[in-house]
C-alpha beads as a LAMMPS data file, in Angstrom:
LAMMPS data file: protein, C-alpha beads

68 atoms
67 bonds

1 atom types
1 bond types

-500.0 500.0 xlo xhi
-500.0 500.0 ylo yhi
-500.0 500.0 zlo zhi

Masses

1 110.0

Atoms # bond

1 1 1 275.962 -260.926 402.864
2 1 1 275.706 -256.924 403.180
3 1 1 273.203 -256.586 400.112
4 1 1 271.001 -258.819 402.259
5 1 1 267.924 -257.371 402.579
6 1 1 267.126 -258.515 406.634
7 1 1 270.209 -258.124 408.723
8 1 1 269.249 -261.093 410.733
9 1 1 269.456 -263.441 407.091
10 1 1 273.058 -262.269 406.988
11 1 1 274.496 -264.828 408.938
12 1 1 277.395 -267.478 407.922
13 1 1 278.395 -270.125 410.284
14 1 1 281.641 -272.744 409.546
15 1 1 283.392 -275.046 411.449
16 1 1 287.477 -274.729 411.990
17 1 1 289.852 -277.711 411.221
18 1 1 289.629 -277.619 415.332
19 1 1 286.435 -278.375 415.158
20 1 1 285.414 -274.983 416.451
21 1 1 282.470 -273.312 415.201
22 1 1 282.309 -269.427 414.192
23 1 1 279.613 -267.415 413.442
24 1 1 279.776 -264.612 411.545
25 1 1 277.718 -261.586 410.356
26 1 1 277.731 -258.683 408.011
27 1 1 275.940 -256.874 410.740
28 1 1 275.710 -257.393 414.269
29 1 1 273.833 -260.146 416.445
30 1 1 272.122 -257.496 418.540
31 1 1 268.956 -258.010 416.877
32 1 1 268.661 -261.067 416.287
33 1 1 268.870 -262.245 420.238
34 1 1 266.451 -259.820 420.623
35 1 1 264.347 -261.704 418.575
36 1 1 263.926 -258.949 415.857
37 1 1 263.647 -259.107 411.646
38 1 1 265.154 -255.287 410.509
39 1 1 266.024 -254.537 407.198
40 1 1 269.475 -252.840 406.331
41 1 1 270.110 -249.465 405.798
42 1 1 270.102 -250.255 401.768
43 1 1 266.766 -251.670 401.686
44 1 1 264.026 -249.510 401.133
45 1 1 260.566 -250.633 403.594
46 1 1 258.828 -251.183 400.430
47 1 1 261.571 -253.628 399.597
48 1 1 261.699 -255.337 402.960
49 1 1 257.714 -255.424 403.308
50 1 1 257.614 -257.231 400.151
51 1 1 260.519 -259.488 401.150
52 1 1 258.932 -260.547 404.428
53 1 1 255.613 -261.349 402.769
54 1 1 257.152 -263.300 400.314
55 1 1 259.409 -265.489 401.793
56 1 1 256.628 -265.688 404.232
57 1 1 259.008 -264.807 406.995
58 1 1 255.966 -264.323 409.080
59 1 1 255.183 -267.603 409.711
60 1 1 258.007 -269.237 409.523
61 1 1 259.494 -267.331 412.568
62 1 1 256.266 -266.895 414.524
63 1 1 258.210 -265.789 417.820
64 1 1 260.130 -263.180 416.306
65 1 1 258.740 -259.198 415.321
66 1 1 259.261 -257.643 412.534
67 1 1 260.510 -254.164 412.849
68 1 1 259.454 -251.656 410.273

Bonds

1 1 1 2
2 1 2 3
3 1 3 4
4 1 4 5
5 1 5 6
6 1 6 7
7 1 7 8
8 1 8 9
9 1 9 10
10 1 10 11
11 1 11 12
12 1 12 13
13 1 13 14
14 1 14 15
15 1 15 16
16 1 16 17
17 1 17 18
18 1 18 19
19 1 19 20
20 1 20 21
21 1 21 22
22 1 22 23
23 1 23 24
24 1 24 25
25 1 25 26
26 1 26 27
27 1 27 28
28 1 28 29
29 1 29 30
30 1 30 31
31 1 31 32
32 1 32 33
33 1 33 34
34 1 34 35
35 1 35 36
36 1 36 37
37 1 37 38
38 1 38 39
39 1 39 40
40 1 40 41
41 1 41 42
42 1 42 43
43 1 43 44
44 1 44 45
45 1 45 46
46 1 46 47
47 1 47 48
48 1 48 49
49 1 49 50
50 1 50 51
51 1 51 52
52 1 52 53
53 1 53 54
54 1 54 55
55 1 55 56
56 1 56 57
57 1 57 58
58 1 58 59
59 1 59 60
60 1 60 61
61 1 61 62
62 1 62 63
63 1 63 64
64 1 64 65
65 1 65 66
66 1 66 67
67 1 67 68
């Protein structure tokens, strides 16, 4: 999940033989409760510009900003 190119992408989630759920991150969930889409300190902008437009992130998460 690191060579994702949004941090807020990287996320995993799984549920425990206790039934328990845990979510996990390559990065932290600071950003994404702040309602933010940042790209990772591998990606370049062009990358993450191009990324955002085509997976159309945009739309698709109308509430949340994407930070350049």
């Amino acid at each position: 999940m690191s060579f994702w190119p949004e941090k807020e992408t990287a996320v995993a989630i799984r549920q425990t033989q206790n039934g328990i759920y845990e979510c996990l991150s390559a990065f932290d969930f600071d950003s994404l409760f702040q309602l933010l889409v940042t790209y990772t300190r591998d990606t370049s902008r062009c990358m993450f510009s191009e990324c955002v437009k085509v997976r159309n992130l945009r739309r698709i998460i109308a509430e949340m900003l994407v930070a350049f």
